[in-house]
C-alpha positions in Angstrom: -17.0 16.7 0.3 -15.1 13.5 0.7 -12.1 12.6 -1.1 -11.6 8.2 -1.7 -7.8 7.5 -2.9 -7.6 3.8 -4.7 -5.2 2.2 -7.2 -2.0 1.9 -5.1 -0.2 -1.8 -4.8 3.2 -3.2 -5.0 5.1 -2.7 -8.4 8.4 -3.4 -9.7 10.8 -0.4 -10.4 10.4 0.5 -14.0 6.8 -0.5 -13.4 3.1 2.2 -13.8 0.5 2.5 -11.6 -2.5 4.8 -12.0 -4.0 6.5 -9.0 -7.5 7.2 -8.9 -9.2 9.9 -6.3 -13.1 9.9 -6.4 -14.9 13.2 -4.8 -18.4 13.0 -3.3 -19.1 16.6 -4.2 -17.8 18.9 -6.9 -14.3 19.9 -7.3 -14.4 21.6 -10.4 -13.6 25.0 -9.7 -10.9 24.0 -7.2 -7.4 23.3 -7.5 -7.0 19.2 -6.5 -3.8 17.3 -6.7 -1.8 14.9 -4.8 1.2 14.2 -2.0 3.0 11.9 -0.8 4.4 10.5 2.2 7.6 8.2 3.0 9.0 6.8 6.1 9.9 8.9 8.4 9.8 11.9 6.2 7.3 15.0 5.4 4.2 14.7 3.7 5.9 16.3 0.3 3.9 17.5 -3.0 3.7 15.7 -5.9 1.6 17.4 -8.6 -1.0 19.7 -9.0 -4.1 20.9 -11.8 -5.9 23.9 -12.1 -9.8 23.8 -12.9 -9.1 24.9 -16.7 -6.2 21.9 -16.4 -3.6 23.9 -16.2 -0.6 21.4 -14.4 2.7 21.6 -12.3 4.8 18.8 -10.9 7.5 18.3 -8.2 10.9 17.7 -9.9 11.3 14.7 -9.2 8.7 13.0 -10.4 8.5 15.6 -14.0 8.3 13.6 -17.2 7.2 10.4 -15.1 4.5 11.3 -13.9 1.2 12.8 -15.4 -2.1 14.4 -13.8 -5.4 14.3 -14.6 -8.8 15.5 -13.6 -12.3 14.9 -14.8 -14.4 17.2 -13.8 -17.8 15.6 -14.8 -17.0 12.7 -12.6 -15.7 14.5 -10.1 -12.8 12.2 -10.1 -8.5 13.3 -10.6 -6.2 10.6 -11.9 -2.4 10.3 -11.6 -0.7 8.1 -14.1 2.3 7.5 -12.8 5.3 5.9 -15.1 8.9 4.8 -14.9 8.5 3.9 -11.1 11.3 4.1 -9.1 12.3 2.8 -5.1 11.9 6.0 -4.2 8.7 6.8 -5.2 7.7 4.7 -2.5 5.1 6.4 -0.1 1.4 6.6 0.8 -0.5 8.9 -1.8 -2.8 11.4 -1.0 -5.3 13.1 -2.9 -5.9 17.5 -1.4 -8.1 20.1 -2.4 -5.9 23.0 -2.1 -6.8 25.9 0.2 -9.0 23.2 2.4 -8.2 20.9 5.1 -10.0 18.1 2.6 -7.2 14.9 2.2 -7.8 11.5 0.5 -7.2 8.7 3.0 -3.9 7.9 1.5 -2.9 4.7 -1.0 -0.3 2.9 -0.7 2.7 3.1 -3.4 5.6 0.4 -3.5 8.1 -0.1 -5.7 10.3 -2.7 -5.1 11.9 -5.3 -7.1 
């Protein structure tokens, strides 16, 4: 299975952006989610879904942010609202409990 990350770009603070992750093979029955990645800091988590779409989410992104997952398309979604400067960081789509990662997408908010 591959993971393809997309829907990243430059937007201003207040701003959405919707991230998109595309699987070549199925992920249903898998937890999937996302990270994220800022300069010169640790990869950090973001948010995660269950197969029965159960969700959690880091704190500081709760009530901004929301994930998705469709698990006929193979494809998980993260909506991602009231943008701020630091939410700025490359974006990566996991399967939990493999070594499977998205090739990152690029996040920038900046006014």
């Amino acid at each position: 299975v591959q993971l393809q990350a997309s829907g990243g770009g430059l937007v201003q603070p207040g701003g959405s952006l919707r991230l998109s992750c595309a699987a070549s093979g199925s992920t249903s029955s898998v937890v999937v989610g996302w990270y994220r990645q800022a300069p010169g800091k640790q990869r950090e988590w973001v948010a995660a879904i269950a197969p029965g779409g159960s969700t959690s989410y880091a704190d500081s992104v709760k009530g901004r942010f929301t994930i998705s997952r469709d698990n006929a398309k193979n494809t998980l979604s993260l909506q991602m609202n009231s943008l701020k400067p630091e939410d700025t960081a490359v974006y990566y789509c996991h399967v939990w409990g493999t070594s499977l990662w998205g090739q990152g997408t690029q996040v920038t908010v900046s006014s």
